[in-house]
Every structure is written in C-alpha cells, then in structure tokens.
C-alpha positions in Angstrom: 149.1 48.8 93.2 151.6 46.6 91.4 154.9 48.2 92.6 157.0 46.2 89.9 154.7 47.7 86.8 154.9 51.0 87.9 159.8 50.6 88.0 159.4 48.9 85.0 157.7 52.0 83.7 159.9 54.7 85.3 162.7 52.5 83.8 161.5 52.8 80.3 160.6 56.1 80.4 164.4 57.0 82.0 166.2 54.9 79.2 164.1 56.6 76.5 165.1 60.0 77.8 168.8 58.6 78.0 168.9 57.4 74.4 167.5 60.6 73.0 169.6 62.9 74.9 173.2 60.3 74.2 172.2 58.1 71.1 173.8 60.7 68.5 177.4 60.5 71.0 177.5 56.8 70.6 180.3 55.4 68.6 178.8 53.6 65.4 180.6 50.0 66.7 179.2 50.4 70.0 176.2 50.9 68.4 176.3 47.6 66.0 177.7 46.1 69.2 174.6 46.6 71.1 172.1 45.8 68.4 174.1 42.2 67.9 174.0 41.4 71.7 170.0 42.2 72.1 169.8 39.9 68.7 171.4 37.3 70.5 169.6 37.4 73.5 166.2 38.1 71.6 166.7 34.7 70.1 168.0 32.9 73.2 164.8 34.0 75.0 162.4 32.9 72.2 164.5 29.7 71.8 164.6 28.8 75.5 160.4 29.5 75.7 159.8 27.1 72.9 160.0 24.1 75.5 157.1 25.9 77.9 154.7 26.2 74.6 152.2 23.9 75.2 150.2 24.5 71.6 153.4 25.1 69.4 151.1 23.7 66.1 148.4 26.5 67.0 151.4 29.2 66.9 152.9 27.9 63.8 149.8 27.6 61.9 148.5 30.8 62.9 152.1 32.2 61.3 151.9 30.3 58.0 148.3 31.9 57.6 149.4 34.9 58.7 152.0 35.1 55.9 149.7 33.5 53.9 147.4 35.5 53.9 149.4 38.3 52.5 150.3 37.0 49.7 148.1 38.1 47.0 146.4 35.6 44.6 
C-alpha cells in the first residue's frame, strides 16, 4: 500500500480539522494574506506546467467549447 497517499490523507484530514476548530481566530489580514500567497503559487504552478503540456491546442479548445457551450443561443 502506497504509504505517501495514505500522509497525504492524514494531512488533509488534520488541516481540515485545524481550520474548523482556528479559522474563526484568524485575523482578517492574515486571512487575505494567505488567500494572495496560494493565488500566487496556484498560478506559478499552472504557469510553470504549461512547458510539460504536450497537447496545449487540445486543452485550449476543449476550454473555448467548454465556455461555449454555455452560452445560450
């Protein structure tokens, strides 16, 4: 049995239990604070992975139809 799946999950489970319990005793900048650094790293990730893409057209088309799609004619 994959021993890193089952940490990751004990992980999650811990910090989900940790924000419930100590989310409310946050200050509201720390709060911002943390939401602007995951942005940032949410982005650097995503821009970093674009170079291993190997069919970036099928990804962006499947977006445009996706959104699309959605719009009602």
């Amino acid at each position: 049995m994959p021993i890193g799946v089952i940490i990751n999950n004990n992980v999650i489970f811990l910090g989900v239990i940790a924000g419930a319990l100590l989310g409310n005793k946050l200050l509201e900048k720390y709060k911002e604070w943390l939401n602007l650094k995951f942005g940032l790293c949410s982005m650097r990730i995503g821009i970093l992975l674009i170079d291993l893409m190997k069919y970036i057209s099928a990804v962006v088309f499947a977006l445009a139809y996706r959104n699309y799609s959605r719009i009602s004619v």
